[in-house]
Backbone as a printed PyTorch tensor [residue, N CA C, xyz], in Angstrom:
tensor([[[ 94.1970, 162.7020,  33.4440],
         [ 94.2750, 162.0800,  34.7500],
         [ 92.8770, 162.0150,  35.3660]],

        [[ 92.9300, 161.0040,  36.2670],
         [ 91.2360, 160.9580,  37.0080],
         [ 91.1990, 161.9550,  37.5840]],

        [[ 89.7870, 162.4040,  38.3900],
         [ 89.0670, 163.2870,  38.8410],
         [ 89.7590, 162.9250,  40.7250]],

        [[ 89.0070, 161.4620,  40.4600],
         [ 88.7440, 160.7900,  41.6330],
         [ 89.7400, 160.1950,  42.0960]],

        [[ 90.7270, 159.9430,  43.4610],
         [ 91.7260, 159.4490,  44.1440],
         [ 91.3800, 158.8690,  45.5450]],

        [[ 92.0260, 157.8220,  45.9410],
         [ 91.9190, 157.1370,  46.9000],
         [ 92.6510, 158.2000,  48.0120]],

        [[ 92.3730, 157.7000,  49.5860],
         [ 93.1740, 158.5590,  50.5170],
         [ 94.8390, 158.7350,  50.2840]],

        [[ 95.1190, 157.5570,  49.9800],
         [ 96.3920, 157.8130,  50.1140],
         [ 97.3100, 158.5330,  48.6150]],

        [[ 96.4920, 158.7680,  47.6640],
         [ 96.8150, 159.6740,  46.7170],
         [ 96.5770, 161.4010,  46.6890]],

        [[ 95.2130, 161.4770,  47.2310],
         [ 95.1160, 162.6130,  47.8800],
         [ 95.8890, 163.1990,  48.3060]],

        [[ 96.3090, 162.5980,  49.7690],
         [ 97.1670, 163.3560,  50.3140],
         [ 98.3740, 163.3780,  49.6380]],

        [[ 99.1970, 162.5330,  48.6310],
         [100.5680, 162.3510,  48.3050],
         [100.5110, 163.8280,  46.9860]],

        [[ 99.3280, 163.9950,  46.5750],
         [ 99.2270, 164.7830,  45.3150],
         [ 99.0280, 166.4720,  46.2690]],

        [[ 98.7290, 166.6080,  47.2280],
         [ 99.0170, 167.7700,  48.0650],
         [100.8300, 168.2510,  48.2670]],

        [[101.7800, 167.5880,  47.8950],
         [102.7860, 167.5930,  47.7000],
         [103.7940, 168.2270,  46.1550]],

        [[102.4750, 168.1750,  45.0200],
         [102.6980, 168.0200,  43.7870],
         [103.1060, 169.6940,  43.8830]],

        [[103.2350, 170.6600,  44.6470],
         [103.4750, 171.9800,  43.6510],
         [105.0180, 172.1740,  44.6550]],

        [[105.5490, 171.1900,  45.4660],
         [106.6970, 171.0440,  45.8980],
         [108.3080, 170.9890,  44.8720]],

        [[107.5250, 170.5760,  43.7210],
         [108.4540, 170.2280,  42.5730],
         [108.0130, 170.6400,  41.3600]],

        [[109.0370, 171.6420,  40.8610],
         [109.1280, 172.1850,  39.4330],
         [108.5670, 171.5880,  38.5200]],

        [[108.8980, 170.1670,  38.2380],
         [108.3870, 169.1350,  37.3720],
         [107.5850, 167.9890,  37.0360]],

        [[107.1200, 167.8680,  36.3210],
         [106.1010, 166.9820,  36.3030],
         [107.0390, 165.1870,  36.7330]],

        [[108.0540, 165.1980,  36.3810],
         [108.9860, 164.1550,  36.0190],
         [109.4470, 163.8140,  37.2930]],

        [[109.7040, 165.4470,  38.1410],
         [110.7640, 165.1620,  39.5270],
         [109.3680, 165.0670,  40.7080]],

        [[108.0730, 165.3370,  40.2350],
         [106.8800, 164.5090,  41.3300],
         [106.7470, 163.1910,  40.8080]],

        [[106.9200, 162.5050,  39.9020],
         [106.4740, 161.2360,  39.6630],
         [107.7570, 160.3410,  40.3950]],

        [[108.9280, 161.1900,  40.3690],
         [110.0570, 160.2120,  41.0260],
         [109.5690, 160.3020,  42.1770]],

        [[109.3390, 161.6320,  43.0280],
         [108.9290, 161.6020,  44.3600],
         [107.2230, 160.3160,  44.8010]],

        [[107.0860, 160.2990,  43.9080],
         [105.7520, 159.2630,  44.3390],
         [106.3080, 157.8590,  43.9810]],

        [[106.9740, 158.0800,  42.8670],
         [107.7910, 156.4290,  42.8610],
         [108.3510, 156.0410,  43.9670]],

        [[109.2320, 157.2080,  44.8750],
         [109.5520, 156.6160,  45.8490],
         [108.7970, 156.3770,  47.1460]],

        [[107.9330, 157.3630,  47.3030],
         [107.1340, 157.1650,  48.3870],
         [105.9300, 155.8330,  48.5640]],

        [[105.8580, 155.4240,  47.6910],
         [105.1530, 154.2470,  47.1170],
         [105.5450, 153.1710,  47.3340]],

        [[106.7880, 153.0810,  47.2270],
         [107.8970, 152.0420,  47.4090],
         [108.1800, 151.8150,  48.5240]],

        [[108.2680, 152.9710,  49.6540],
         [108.2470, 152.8200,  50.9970],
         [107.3060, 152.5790,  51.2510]],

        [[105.7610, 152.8850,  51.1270],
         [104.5880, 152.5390,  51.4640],
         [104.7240, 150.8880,  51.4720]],

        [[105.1610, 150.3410,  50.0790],
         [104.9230, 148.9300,  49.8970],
         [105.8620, 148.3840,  51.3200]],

        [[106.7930, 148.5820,  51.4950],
         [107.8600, 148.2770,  52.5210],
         [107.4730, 148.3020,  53.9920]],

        [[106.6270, 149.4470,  54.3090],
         [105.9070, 150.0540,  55.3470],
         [104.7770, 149.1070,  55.4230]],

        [[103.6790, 148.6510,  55.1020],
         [102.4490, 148.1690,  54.9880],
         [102.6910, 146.2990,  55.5040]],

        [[103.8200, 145.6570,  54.8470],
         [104.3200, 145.0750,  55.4970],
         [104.1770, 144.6670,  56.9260]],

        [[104.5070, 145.2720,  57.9220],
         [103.9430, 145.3580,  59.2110],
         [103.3470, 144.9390,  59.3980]],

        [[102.3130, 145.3730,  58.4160],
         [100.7330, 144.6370,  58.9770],
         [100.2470, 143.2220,  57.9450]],

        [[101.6600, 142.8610,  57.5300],
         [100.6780, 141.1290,  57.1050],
         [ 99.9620, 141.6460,  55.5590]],

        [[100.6090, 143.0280,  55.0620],
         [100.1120, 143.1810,  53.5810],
         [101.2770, 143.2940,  52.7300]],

        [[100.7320, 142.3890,  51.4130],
         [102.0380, 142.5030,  50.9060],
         [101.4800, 142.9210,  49.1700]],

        [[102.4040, 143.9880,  48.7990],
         [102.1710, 144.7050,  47.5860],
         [102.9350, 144.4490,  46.3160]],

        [[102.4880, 143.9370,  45.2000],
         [103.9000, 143.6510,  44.5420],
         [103.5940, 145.4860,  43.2420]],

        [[105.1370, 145.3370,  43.3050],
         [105.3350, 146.2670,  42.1050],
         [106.4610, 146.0020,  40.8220]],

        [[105.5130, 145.9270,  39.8300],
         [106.5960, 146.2140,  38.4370],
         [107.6930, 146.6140,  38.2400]],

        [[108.6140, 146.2810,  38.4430],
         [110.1190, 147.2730,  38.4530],
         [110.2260, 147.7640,  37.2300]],

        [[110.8030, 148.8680,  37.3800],
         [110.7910, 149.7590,  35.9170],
         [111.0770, 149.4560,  34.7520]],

        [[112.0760, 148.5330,  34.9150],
         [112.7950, 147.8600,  33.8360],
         [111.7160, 146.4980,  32.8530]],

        [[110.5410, 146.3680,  33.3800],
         [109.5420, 145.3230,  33.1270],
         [108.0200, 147.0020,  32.0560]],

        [[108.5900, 147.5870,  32.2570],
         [107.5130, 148.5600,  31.8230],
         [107.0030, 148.7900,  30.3100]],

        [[106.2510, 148.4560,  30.1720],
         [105.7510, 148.5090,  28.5050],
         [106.1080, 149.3300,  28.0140]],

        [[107.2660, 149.3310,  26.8550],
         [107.7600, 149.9760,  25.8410],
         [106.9130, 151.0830,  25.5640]],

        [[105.4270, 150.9400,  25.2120],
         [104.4390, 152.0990,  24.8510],
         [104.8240, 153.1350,  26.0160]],

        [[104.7660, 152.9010,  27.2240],
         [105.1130, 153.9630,  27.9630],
         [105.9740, 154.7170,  28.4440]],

        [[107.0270, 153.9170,  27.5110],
         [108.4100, 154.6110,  27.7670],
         [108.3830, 155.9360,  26.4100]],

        [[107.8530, 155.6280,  25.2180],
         [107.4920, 156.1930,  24.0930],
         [106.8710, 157.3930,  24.1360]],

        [[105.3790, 156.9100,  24.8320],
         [105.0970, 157.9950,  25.2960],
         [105.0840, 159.2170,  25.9930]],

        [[106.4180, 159.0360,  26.8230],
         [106.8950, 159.9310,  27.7170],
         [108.1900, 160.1420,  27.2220]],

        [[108.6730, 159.8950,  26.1130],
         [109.6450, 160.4430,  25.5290],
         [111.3190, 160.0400,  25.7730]],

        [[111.5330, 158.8190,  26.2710],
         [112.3240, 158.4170,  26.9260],
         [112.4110, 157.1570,  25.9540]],

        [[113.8730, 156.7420,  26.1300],
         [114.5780, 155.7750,  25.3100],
         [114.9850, 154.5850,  26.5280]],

        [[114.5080, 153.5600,  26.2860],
         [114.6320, 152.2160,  27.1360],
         [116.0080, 151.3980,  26.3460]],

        [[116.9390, 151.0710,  27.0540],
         [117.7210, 150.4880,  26.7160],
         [117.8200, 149.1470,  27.7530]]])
């Protein structure tokens, strides 16, 4: 993982020893992310995101998970 993070990762990764798992913080940032995109809105910005189901096979592999 990088060294270096933008503000708004910073602070979201101050959250990371909230959860047992590496798996159940990445859901928690999936979702908070998602509200961010929703949130930001407001202001005339608009964010697109990949829905999971669009996610390169390699990375489903790599994390050990079966894509159906």
């Amino acid at each position: 993982m990088r060294q270096e993070y933008g503000e708004i990762m910073r602070f979201l990764l101050h959250f990371r020893e909230r959860f047992p798992t590496e798996e159940e913080f990445r859901a928690f940032l999936a979702e908070e992310v998602r509200r961010f995109v929703k949130d930001v809105r407001d202001y005339d910005i608009v964010i697109s995101i990949l829905p999971e189901c669009l996610r390169p096979r390699s990375v489903f592999v790599r994390e050990g998970h079966h894509r159906f």
